[in-house]
N, CA, C and O atoms as a GROMACS GRO file, in nm:
protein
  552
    1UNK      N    1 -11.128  -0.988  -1.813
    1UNK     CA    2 -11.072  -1.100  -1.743
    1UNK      C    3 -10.968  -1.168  -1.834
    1UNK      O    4 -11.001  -1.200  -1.948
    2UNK      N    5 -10.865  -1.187  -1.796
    2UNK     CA    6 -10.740  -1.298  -1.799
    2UNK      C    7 -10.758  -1.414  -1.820
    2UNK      O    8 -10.781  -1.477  -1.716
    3UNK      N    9 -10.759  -1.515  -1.977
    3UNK     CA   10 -10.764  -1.638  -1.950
    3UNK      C   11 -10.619  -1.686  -1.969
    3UNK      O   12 -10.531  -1.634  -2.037
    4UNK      N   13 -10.612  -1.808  -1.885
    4UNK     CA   14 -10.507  -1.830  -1.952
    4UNK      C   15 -10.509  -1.957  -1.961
    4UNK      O   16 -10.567  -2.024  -1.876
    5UNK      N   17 -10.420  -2.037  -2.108
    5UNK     CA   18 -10.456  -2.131  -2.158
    5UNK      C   19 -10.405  -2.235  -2.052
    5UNK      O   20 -10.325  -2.234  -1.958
    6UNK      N   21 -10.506  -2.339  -2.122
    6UNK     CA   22 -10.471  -2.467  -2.012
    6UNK      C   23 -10.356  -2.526  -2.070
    6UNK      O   24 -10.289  -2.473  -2.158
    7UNK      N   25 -10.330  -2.658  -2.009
    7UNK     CA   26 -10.166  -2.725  -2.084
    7UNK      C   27 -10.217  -2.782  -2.174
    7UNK      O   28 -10.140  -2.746  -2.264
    8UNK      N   29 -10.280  -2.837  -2.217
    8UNK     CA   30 -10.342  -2.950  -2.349
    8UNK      C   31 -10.324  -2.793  -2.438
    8UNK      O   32 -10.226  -2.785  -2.512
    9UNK      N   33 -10.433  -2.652  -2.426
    9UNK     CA   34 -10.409  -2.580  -2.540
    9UNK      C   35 -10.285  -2.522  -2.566
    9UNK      O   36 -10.254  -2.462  -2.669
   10UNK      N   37 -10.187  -2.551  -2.427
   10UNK     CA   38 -10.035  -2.495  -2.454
   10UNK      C   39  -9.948  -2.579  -2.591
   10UNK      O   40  -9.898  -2.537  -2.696
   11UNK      N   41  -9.962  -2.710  -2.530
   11UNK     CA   42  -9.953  -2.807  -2.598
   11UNK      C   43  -9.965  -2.825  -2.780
   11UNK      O   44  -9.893  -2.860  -2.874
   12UNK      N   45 -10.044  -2.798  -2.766
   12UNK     CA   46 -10.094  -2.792  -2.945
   12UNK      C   47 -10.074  -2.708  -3.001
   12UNK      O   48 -10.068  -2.719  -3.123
   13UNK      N   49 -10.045  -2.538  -2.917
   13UNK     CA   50 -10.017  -2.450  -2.945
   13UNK      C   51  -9.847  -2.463  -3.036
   13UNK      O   52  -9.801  -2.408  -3.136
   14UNK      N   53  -9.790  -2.572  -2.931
   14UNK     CA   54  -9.670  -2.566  -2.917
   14UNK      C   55  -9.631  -2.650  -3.038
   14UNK      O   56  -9.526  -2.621  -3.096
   15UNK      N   57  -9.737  -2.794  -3.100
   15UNK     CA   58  -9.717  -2.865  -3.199
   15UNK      C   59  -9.763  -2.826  -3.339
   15UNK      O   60  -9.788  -2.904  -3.431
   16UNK      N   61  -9.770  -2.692  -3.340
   16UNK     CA   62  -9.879  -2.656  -3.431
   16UNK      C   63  -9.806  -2.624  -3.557
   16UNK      O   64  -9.835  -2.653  -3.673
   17UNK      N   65  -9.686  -2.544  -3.502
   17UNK     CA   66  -9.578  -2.496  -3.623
   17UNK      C   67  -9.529  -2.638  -3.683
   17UNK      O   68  -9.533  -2.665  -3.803
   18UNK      N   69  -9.486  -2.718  -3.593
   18UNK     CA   70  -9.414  -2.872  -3.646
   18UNK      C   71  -9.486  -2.960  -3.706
   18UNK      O   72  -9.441  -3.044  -3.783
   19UNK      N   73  -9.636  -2.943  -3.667
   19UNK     CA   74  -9.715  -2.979  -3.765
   19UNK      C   75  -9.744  -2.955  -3.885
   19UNK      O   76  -9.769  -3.049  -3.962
   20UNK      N   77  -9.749  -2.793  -3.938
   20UNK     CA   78  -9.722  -2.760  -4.095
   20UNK      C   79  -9.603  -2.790  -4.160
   20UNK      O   80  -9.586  -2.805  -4.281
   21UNK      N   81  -9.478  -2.803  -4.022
   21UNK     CA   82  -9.330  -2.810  -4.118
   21UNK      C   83  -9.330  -2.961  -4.136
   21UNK      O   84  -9.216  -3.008  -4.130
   22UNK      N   85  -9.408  -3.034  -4.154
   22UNK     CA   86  -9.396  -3.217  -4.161
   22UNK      C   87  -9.492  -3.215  -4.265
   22UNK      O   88  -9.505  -3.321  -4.327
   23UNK      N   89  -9.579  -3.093  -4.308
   23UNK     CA   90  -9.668  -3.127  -4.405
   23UNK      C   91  -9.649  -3.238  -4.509
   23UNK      O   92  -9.546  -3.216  -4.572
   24UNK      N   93  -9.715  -3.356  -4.552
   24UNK     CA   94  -9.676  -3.470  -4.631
   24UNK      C   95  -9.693  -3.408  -4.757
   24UNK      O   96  -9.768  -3.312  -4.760
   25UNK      N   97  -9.630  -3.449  -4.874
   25UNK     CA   98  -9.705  -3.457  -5.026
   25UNK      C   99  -9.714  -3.622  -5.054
   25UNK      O  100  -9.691  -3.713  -4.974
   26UNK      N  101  -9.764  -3.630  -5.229
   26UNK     CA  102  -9.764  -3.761  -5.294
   26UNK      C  103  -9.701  -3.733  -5.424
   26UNK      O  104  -9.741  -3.645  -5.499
   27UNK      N  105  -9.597  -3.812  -5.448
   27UNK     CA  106  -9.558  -3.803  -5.578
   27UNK      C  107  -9.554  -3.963  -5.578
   27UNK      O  108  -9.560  -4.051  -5.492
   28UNK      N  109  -9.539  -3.957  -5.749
   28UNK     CA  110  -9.521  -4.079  -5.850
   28UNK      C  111  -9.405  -4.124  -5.857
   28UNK      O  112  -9.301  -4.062  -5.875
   29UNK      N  113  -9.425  -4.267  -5.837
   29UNK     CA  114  -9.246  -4.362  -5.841
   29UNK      C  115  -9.267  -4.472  -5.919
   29UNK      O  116  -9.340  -4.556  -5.868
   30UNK      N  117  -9.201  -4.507  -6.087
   30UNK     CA  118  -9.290  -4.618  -6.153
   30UNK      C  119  -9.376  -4.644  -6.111
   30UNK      O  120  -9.356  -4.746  -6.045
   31UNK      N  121  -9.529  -4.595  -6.101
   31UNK     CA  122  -9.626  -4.628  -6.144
   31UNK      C  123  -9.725  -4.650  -6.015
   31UNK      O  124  -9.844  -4.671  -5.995
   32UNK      N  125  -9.576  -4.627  -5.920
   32UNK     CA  126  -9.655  -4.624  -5.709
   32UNK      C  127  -9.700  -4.523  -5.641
   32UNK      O  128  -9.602  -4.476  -5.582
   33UNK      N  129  -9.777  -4.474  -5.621
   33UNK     CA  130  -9.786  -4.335  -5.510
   33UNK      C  131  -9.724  -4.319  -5.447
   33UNK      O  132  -9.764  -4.402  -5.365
   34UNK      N  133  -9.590  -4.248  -5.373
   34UNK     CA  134  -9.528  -4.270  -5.237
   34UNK      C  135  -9.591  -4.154  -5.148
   34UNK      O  136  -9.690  -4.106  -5.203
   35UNK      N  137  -9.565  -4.108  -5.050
   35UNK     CA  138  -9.568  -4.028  -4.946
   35UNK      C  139  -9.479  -3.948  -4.895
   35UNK      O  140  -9.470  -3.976  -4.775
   36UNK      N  141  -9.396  -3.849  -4.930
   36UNK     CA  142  -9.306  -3.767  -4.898
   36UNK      C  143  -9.316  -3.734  -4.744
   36UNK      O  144  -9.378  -3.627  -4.732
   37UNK      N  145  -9.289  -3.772  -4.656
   37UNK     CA  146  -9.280  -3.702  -4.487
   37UNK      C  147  -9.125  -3.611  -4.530
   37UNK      O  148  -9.027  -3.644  -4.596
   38UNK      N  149  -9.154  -3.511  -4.472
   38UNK     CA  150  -9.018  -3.389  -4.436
   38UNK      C  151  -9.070  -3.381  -4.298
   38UNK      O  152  -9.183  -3.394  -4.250
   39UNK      N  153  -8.896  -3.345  -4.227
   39UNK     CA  154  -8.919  -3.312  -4.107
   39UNK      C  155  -8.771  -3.255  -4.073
   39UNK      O  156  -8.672  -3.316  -4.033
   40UNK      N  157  -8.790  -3.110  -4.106
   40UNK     CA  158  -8.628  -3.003  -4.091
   40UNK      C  159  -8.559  -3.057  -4.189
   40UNK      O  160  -8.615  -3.027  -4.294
   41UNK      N  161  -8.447  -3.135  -4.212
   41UNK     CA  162  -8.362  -3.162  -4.340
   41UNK      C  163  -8.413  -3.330  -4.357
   41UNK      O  164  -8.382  -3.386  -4.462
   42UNK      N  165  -8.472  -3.388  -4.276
   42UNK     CA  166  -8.458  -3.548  -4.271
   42UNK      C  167  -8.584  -3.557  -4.369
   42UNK      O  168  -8.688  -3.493  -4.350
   43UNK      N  169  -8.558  -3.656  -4.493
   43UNK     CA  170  -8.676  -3.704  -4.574
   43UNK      C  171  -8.717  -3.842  -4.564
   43UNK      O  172  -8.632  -3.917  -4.515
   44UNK      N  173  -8.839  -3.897  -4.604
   44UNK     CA  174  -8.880  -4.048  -4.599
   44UNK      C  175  -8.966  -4.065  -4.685
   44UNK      O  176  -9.078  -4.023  -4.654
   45UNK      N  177  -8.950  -4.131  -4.825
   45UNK     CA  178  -9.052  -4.188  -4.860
   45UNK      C  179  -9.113  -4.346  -4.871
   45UNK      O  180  -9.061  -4.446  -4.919
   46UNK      N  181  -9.259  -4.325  -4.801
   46UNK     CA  182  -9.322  -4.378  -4.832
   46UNK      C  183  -9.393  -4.447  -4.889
   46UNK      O  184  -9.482  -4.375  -4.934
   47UNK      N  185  -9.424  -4.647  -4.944
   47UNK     CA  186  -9.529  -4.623  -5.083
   47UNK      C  187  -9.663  -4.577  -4.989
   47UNK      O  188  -9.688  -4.610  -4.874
   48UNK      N  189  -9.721  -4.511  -5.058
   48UNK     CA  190  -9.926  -4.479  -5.032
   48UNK      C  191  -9.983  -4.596  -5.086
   48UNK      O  192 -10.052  -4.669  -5.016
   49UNK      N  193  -9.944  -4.638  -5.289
   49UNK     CA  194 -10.024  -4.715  -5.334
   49UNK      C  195  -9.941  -4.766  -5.373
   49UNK      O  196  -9.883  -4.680  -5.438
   50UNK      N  197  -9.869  -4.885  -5.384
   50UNK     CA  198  -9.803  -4.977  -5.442
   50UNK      C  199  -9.824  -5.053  -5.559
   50UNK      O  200  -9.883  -5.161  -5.556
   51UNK      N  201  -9.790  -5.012  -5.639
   51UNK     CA  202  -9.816  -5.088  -5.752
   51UNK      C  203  -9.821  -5.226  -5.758
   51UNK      O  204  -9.742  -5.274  -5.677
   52UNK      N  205  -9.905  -5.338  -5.845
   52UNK     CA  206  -9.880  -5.470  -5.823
   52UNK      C  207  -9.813  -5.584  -5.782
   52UNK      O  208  -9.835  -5.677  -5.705
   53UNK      N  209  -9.689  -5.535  -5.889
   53UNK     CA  210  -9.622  -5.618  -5.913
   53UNK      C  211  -9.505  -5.608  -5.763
   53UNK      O  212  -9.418  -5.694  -5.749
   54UNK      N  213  -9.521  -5.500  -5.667
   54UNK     CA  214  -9.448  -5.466  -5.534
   54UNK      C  215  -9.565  -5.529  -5.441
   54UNK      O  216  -9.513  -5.610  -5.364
   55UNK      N  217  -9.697  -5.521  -5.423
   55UNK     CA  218  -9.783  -5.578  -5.355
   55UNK      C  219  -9.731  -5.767  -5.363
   55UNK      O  220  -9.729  -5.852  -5.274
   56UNK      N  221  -9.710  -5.771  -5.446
   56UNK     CA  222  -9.675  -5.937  -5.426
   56UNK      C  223  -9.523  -5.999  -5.368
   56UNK      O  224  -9.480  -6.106  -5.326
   57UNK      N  225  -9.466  -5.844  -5.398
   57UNK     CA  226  -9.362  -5.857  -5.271
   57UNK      C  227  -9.350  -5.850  -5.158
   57UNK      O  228  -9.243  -5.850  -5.097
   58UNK      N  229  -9.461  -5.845  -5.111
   58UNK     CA  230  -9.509  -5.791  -4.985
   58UNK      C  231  -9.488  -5.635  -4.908
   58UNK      O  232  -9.513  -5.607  -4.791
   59UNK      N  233  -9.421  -5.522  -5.042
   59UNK     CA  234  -9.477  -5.437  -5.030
   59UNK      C  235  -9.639  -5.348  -4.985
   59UNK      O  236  -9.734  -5.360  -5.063
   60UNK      N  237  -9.650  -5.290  -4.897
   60UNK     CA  238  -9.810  -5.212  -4.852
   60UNK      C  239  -9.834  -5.082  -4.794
   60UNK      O  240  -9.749  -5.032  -4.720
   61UNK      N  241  -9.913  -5.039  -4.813
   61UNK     CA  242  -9.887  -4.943  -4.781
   61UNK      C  243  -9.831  -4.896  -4.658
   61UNK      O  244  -9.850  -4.967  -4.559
   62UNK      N  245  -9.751  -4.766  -4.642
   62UNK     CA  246  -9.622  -4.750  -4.523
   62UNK      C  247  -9.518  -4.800  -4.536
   62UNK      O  248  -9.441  -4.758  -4.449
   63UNK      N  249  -9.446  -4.912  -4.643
   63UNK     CA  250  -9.354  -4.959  -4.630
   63UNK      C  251  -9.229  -4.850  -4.693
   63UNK      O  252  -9.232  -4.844  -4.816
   64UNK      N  253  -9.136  -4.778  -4.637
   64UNK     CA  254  -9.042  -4.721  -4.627
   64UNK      C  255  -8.923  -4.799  -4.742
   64UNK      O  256  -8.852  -4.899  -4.726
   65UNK      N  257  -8.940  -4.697  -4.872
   65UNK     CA  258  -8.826  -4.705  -4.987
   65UNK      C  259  -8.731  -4.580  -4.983
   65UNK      O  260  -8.655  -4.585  -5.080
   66UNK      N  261  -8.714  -4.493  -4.921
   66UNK     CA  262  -8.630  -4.382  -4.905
   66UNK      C  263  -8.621  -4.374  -4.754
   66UNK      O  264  -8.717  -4.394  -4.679
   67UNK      N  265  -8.518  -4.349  -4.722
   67UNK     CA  266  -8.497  -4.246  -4.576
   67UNK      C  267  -8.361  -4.186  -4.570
   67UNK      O  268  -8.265  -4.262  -4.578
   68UNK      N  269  -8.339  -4.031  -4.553
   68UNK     CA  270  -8.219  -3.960  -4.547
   68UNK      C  271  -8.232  -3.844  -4.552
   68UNK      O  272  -8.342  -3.817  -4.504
   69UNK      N  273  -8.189  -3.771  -4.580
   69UNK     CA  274  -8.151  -3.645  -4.542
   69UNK      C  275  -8.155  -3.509  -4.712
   69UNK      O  276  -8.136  -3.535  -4.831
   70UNK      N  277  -8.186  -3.380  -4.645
   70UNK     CA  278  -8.170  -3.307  -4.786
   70UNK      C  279  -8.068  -3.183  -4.721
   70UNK      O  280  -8.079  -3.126  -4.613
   71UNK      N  281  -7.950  -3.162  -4.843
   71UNK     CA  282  -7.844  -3.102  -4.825
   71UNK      C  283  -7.861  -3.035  -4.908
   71UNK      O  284  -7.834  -3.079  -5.020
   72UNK      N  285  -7.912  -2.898  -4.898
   72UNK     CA  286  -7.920  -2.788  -4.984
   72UNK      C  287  -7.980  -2.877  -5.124
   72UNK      O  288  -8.038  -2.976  -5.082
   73UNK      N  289  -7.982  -2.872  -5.246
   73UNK     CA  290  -8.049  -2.935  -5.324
   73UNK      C  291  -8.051  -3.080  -5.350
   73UNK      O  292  -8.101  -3.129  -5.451
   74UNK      N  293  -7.989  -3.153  -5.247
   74UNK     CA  294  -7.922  -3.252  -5.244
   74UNK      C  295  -8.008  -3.337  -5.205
   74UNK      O  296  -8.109  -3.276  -5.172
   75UNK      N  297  -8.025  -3.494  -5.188
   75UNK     CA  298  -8.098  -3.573  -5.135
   75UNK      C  299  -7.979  -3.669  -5.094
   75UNK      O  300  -7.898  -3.699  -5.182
   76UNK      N  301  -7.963  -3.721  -4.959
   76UNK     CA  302  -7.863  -3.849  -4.957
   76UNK      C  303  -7.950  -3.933  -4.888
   76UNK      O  304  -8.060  -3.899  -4.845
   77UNK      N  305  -7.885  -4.073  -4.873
   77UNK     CA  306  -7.963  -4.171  -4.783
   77UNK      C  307  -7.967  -4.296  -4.815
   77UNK      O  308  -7.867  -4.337  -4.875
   78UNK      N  309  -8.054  -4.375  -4.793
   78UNK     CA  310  -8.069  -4.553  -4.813
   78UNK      C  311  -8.188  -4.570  -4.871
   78UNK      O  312  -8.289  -4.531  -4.812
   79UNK      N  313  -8.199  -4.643  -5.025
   79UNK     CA  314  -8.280  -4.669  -5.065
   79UNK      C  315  -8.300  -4.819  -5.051
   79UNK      O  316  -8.209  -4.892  -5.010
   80UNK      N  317  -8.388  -4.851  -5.077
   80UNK     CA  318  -8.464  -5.011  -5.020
   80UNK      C  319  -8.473  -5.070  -5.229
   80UNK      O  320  -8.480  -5.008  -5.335
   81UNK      N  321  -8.468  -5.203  -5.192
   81UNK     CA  322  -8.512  -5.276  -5.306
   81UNK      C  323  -8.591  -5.396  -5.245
   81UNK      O  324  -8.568  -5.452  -5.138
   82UNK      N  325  -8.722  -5.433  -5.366
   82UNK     CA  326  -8.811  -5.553  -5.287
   82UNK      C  327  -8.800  -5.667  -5.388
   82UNK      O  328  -8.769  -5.650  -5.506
   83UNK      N  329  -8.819  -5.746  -5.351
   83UNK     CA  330  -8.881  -5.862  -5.448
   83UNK      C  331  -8.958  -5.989  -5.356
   83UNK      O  332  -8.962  -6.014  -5.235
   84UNK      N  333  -9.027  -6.066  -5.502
   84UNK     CA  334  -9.095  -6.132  -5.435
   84UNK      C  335  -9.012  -6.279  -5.376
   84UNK      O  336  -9.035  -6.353  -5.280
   85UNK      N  337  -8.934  -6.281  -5.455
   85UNK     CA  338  -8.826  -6.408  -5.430
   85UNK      C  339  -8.768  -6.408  -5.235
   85UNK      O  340  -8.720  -6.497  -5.165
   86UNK      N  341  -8.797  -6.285  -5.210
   86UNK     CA  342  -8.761  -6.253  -5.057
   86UNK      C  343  -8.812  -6.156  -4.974
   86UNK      O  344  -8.755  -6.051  -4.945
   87UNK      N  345  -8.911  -6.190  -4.940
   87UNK     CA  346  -9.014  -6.107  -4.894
   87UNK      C  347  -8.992  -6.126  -4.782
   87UNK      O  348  -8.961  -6.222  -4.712
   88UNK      N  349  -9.031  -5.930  -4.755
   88UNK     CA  350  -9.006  -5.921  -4.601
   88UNK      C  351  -8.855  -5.865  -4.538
   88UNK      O  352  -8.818  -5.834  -4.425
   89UNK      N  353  -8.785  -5.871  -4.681
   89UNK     CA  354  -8.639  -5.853  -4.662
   89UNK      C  355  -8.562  -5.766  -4.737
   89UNK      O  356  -8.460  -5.804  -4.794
   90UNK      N  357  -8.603  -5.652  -4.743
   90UNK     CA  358  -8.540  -5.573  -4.844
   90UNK      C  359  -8.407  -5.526  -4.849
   90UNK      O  360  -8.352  -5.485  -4.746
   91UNK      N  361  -8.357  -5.529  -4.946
   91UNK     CA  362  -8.187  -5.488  -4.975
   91UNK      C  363  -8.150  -5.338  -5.006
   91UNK      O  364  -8.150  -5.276  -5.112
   92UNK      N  365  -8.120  -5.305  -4.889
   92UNK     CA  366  -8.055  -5.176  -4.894
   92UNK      C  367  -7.933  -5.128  -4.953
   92UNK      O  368  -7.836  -5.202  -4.971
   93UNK      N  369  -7.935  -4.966  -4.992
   93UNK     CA  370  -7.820  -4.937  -5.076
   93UNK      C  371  -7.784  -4.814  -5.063
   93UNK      O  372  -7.870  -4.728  -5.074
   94UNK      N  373  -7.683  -4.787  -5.042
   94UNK     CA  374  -7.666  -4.589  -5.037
   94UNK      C  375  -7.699  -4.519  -5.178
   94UNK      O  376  -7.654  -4.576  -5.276
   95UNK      N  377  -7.787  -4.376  -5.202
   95UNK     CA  378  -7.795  -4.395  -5.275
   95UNK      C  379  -7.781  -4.162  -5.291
   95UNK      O  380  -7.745  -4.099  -5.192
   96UNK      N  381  -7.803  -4.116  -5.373
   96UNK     CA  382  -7.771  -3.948  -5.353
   96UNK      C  383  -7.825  -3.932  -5.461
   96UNK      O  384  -7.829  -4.029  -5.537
   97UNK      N  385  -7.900  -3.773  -5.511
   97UNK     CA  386  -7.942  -3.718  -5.639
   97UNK      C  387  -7.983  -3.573  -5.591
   97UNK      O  388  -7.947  -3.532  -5.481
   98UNK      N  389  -8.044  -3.514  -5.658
   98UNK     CA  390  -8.079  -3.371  -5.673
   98UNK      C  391  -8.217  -3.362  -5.653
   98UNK      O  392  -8.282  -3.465  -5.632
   99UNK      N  393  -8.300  -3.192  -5.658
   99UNK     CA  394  -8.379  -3.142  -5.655
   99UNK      C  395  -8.381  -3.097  -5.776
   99UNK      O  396  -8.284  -3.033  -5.817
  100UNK      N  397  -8.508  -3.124  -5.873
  100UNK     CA  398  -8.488  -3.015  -6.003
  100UNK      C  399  -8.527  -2.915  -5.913
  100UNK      O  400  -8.567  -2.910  -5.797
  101UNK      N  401  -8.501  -2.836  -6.005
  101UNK     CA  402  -8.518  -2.688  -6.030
  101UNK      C  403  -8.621  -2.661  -6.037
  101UNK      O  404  -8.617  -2.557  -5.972
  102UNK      N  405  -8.724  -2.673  -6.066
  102UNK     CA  406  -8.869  -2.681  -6.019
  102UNK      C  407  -8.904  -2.707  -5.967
  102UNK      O  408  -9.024  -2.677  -5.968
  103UNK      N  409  -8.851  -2.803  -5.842
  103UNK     CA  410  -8.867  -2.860  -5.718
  103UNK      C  411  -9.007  -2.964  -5.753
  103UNK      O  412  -9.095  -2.976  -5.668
  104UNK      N  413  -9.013  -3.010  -5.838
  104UNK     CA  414  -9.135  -3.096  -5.885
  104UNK      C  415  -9.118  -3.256  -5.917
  104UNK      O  416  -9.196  -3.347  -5.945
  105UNK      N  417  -8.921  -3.242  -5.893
  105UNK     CA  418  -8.864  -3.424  -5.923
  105UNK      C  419  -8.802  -3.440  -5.798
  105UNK      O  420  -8.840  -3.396  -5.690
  106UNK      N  421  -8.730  -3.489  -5.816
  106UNK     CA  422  -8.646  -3.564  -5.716
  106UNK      C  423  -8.568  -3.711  -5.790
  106UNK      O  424  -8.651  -3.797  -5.821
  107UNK      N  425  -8.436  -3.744  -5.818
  107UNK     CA  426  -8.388  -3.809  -5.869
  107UNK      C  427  -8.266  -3.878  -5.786
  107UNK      O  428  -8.184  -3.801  -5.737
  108UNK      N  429  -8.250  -3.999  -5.771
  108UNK     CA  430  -8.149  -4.042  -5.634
  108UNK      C  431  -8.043  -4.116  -5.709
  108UNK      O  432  -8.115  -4.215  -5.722
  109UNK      N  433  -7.973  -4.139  -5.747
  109UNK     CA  434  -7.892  -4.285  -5.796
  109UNK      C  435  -7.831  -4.405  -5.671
  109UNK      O  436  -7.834  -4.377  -5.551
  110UNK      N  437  -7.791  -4.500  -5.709
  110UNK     CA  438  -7.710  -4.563  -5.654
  110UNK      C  439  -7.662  -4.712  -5.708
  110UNK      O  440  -7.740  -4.779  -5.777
  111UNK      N  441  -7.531  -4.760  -5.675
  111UNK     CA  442  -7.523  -4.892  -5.743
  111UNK      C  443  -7.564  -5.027  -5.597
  111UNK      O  444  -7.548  -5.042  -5.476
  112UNK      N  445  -7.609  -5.081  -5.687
  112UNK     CA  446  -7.664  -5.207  -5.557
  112UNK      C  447  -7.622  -5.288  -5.615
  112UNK      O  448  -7.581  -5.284  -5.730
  113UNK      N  449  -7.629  -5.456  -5.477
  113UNK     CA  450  -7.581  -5.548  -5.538
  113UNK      C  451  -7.674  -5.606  -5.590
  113UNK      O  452  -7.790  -5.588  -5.552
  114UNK      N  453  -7.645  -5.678  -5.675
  114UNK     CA  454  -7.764  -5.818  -5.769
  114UNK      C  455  -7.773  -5.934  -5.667
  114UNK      O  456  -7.668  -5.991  -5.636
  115UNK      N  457  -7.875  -5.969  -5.621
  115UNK     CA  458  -7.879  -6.077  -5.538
  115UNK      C  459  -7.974  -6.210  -5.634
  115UNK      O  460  -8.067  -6.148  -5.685
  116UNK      N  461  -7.980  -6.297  -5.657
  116UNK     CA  462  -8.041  -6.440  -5.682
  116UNK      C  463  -8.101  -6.488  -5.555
  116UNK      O  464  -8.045  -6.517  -5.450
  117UNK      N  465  -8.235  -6.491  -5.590
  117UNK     CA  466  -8.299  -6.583  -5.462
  117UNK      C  467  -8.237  -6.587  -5.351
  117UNK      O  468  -8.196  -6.693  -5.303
  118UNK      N  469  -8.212  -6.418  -5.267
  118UNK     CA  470  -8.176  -6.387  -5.212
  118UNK      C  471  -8.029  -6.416  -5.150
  118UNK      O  472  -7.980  -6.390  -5.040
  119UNK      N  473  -7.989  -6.469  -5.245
  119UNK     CA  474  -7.801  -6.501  -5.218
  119UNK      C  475  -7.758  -6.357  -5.328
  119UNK      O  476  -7.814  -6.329  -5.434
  120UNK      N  477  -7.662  -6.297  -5.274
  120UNK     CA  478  -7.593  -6.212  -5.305
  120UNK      C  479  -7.497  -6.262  -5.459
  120UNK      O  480  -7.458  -6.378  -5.450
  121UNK      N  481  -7.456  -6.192  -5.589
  121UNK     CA  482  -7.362  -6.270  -5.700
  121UNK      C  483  -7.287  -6.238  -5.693
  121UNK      O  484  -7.194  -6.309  -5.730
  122UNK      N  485  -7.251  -6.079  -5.628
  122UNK     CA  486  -7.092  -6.061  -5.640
  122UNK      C  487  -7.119  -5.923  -5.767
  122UNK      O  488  -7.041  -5.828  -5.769
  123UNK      N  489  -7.218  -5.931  -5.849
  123UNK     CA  490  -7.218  -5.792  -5.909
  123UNK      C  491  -7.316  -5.696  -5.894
  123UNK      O  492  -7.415  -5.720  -5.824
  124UNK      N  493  -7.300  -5.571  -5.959
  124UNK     CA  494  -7.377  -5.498  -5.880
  124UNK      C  495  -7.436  -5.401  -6.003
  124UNK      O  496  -7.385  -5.377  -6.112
  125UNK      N  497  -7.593  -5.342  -5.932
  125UNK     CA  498  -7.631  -5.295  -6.063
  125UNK      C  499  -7.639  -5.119  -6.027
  125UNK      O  500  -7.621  -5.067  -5.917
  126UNK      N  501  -7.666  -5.060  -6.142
  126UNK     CA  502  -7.698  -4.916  -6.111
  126UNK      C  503  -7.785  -4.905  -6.127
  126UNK      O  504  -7.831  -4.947  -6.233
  127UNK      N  505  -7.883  -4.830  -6.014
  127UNK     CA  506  -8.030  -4.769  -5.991
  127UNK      C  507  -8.059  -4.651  -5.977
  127UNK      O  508  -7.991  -4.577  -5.906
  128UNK      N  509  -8.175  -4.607  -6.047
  128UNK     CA  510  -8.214  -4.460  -6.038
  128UNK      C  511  -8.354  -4.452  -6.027
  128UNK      O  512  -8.449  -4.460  -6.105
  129UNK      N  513  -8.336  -4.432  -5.887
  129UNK     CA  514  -8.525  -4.357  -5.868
  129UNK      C  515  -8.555  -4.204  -5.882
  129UNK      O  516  -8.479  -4.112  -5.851
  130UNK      N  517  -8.683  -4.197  -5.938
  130UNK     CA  518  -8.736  -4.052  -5.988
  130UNK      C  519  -8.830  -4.065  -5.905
  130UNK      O  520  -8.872  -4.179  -5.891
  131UNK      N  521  -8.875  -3.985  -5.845
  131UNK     CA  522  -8.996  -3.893  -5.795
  131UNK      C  523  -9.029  -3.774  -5.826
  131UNK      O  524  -8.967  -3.669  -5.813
  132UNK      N  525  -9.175  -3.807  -5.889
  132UNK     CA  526  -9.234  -3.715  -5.957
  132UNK      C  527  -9.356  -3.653  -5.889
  132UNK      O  528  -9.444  -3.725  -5.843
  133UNK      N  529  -9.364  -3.501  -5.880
  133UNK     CA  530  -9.446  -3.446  -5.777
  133UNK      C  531  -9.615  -3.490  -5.819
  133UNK      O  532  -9.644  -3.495  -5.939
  134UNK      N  533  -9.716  -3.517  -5.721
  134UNK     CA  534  -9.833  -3.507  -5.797
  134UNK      C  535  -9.921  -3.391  -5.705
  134UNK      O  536  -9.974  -3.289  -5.750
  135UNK      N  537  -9.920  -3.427  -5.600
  135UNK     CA  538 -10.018  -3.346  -5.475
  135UNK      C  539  -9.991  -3.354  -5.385
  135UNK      O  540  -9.922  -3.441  -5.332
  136UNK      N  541 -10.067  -3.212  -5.316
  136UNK     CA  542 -10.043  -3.237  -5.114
  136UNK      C  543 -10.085  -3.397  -5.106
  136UNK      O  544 -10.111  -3.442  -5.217
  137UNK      N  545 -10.093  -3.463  -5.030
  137UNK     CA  546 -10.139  -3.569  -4.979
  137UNK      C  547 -10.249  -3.543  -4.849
  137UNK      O  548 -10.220  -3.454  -4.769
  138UNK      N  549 -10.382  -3.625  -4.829
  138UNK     CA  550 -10.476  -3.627  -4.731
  138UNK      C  551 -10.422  -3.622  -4.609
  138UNK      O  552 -10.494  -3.623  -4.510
   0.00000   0.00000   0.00000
């Protein structure tokens, strides 16, 4: 006899590949856990565990410090900055870096502006986030 699947098992059948290709990891960002989501070229990281001194920024977990794209070894996109002086309001910045070669970092740069108690000064600083691989993630 002939079964043939119902739509719910079509269904899952159908989410099943896109589900391994989104597989999450966790790597290390000063001292934060983030959450790597991939999904085809588009990247996002995540913090998981936020380090302290970002928890009182009102950083928590899920709050989105990367989102953009990977171009052959490339990373581009908008990185986020927090503080506690302005919470709730993070200052975005374009920012680009590489894949090592071991595929185990991830390094972005970008220059942002310096803001004071959330007024903008007019200069601007250079930033470099590292992500450092640790594990799949749960």
């Amino acid at each position: 006899m002939l079964r043939v699947p119902t739509p719910i098992a079509l269904a899952l059948l159908l989410l099943l590949p896109s589900m391994q290709a989104t597989a999450d990891s966790c790597w290390n960002h000063n001292g934060s856990i983030m959450r790597l989501v991939a999904s085809g070229d588009q990247r996002w990281f995540y913090y998981e565990n936020p380090r302290a001194v970002l928890r009182e920024a009102g950083v928590t977990s899920g709050t989105l410090l990367f989102n953009g794209r990977k171009q052959g070894n490339d990373y581009v996109g908008t990185a986020r900055r927090f503080s506690k002086d302005c919470p709730g309001t993070p200052l975005e910045y374009p920012v680009e870096g590489s894949v090592s070669g071991d595929q185990l970092s991830v390094t972005v740069r970008g220059s942002r502006p310096v803001y004071t108690k959330c007024v903008p000064t007019g200069k601007f600083a250079d930033d470099t986030l590292v992500f450092t691989y640790v594990r799949a993630c749960d």
